[in-house]
C-alpha positions as CSV (number, residue, x, y, z in Angstrom):
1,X,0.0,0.0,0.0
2,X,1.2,3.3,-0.7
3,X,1.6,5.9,2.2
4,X,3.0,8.6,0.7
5,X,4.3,10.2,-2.9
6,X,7.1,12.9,-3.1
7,X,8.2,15.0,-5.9
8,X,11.8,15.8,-6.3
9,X,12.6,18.1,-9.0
10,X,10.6,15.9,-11.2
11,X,11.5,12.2,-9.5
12,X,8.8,10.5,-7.9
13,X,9.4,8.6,-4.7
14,X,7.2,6.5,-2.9
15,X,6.8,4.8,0.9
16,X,4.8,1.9,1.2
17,X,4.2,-0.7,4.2
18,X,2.5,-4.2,3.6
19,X,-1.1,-4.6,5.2
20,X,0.3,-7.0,7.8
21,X,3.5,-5.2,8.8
22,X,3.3,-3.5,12.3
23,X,5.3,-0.8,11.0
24,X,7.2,0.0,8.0
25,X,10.3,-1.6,6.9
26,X,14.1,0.2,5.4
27,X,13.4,-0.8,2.0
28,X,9.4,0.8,2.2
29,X,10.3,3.8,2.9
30,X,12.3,5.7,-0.5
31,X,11.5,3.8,-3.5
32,X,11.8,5.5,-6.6
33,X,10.0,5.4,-9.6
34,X,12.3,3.6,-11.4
35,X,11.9,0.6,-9.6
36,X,8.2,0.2,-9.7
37,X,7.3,-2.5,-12.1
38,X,3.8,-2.8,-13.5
39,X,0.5,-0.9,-12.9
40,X,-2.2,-0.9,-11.1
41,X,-5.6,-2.2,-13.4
42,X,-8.0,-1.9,-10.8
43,X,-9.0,-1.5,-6.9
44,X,-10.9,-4.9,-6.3
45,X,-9.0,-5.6,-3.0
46,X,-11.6,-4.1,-0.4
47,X,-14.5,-6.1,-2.2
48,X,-12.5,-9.6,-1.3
49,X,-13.4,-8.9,2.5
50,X,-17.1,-8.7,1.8
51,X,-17.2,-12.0,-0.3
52,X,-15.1,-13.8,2.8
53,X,-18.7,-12.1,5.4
54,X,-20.8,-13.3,2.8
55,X,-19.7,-16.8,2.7
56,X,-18.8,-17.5,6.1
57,X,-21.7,-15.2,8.4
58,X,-24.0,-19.0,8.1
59,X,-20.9,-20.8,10.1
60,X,-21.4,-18.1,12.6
61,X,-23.5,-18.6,16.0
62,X,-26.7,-16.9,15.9
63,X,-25.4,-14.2,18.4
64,X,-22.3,-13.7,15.9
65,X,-24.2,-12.9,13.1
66,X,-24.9,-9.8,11.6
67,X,-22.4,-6.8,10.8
68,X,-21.4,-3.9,12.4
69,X,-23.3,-0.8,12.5
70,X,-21.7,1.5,15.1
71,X,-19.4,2.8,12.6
72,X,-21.6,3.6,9.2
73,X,-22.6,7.2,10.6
């Protein structure tokens, strides 16, 4: 995931840190844009969570089901 992007006289460098990491690691932090390698096509990632609820809320107990609403305000 990418945390930040700076522009230095025309150079793009980027900091990223991995989902899972507690923190970010030496090589995460100053990448520049010549190392990159591909692109992204599309932002499916936050959908995968929601077919993981889907398919797993009817192994829940009854008093586990359901999602959150506290947050949605």
């Amino acid at each position: 995931r990418v945390m930040t992007i700076q522009n230095e006289n025309g150079t793009y460098f980027f900091s990223t840190m991995g989902d899972n990491n507690n923190g970010q690691l030496f090589i995460e932090k100053r990448i520049n844009q010549n190392q990159l390698v591909g692109r992204p096509l599309a932002n499916i990632a936050p959908y995968f969570g929601w077919v993981k609820l889907i398919l797993f809320e009817n192994s829940k107990s009854s008093e586990e089901r359901g999602f959150c609403t506290e947050n949605l305000n």
